[in-house]
C-alpha positions in Angstrom: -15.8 32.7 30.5 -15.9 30.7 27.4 -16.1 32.5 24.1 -16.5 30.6 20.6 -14.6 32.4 17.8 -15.4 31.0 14.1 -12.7 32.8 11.8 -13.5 32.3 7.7 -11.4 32.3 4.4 -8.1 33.8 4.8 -8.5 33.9 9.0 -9.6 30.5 8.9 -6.3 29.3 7.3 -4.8 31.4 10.1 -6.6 30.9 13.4 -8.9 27.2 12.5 -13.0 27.4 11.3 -14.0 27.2 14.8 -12.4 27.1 18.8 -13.8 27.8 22.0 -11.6 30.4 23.9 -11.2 30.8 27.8 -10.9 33.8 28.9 -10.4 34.8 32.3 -12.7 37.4 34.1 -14.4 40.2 31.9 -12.5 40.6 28.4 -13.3 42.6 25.7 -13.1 42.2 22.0 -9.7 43.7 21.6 -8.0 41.9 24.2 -9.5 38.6 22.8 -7.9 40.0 18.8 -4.4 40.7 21.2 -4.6 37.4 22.6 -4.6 36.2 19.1 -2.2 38.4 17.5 0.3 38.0 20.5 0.1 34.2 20.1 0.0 34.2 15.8 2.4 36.6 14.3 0.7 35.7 10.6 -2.5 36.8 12.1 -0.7 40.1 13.5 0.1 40.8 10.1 -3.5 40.2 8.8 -5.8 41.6 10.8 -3.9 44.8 12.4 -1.9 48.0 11.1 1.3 49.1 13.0 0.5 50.0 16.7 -2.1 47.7 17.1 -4.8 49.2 14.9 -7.6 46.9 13.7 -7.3 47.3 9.8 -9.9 48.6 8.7 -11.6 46.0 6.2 -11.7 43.3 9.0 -15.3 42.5 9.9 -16.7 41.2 13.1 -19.6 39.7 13.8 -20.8 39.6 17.6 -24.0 36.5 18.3 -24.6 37.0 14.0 -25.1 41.1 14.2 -21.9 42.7 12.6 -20.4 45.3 14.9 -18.6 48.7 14.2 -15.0 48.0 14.9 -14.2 51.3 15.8 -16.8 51.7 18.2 -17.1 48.8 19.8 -13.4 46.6 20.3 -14.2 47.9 24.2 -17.0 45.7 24.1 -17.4 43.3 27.0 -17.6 39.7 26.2 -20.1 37.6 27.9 -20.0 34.1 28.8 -21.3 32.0 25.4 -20.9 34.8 23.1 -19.4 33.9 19.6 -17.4 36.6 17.4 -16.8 35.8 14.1 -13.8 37.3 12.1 -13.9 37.7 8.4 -11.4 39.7 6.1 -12.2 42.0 3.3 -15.2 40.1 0.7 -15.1 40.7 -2.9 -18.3 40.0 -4.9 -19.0 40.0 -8.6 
């Protein structure tokens, strides 16, 4: 299963703008942020609290529609799907 992850601003530094990701059989959101944060220690340290936690101003976008994170990391992943992964916005 091929999953395209677009990361922005301080992610993007991090992870690249844009890579497809191979995943092997069904994987959900959370093991696809684990796969990341076992491979990038930088983007352990921004994107998750002690023990694994999501912090909580990451947002994620699933196909465009921004999802809960605390409802639904369990998500499954389908084949084409693209999650994007933005860190806390400020406005003016």
């Amino acid at each position: 299963m091929r999953v395209k992850v677009l990361a922005f601003a301080g992610f993007r530094e991090i992870l690249g703008r844009e890579r497809e990701v191979e995943m092997q059989g069904d994987a959900s959101i959370r093991e696809l942020l684990e796969m990341f944060a076992s491979c990038s220690p930088r983007f352990r340290e921004a994107a998750s609290e002690p023990f694994c936690a999501l912090r909580d101003h990451v947002l994620l976008m699933v196909n465009r529609k921004r999802i809960d994170a605390e409802k639904d990391l369990y998500r499954i992943l389908a084949d084409g799907d693209e999650l994007a992964i933005f860190p806390p916005l400020a406005g003016g």
